[in-house]
C-alpha positions in Angstrom: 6.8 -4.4 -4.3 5.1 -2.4 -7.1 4.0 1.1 -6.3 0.9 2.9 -8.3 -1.0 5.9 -8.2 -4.0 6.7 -6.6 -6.9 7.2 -9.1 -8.4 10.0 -7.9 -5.8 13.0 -6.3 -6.4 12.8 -2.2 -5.2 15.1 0.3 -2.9 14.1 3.4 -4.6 15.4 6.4 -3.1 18.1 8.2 -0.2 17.0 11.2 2.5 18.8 12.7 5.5 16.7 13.4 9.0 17.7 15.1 12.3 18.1 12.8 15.5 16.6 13.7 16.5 20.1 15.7 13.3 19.9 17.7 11.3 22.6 15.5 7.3 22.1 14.6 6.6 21.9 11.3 3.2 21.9 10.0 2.5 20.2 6.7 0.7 23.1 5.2 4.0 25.2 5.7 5.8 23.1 3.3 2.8 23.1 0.6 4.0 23.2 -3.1 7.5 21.2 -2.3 8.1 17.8 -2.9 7.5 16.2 0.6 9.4 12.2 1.6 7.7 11.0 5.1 9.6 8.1 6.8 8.1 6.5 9.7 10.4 4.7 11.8 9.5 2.6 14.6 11.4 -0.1 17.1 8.7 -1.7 18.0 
C-alpha cells in the first residue's frame, strides 16, 4: 500500500462522533491538532 498526498489541500467535513467515555466531540473543537480517525467495523 503506498500512501500520497492530495494535490490540492481539502477539508474534512464537519461530524461529531462519541469518545471512548461517551462524550461528543465535534471536529472543529479539536482544529489545529494532529487528528488519527480509525474506523472499525464487524461487519
Amino acid at each position: 500500500m503506498q500512501l500520497s498526498r492530495p494535490k490540492t489541500p481539502t477539508q474534512a467535513p464537519p461530524f461529531v462522533l462519541e469518545d471512548l467515555r461517551g462524550r461528543r466531540v465535534s471536529l472543529a473543537e479539536l482544529r489545529g491538532r494532529a487528528v488519527i480517525l480509525y474506523f472499525w467495523a464487524t461487519w
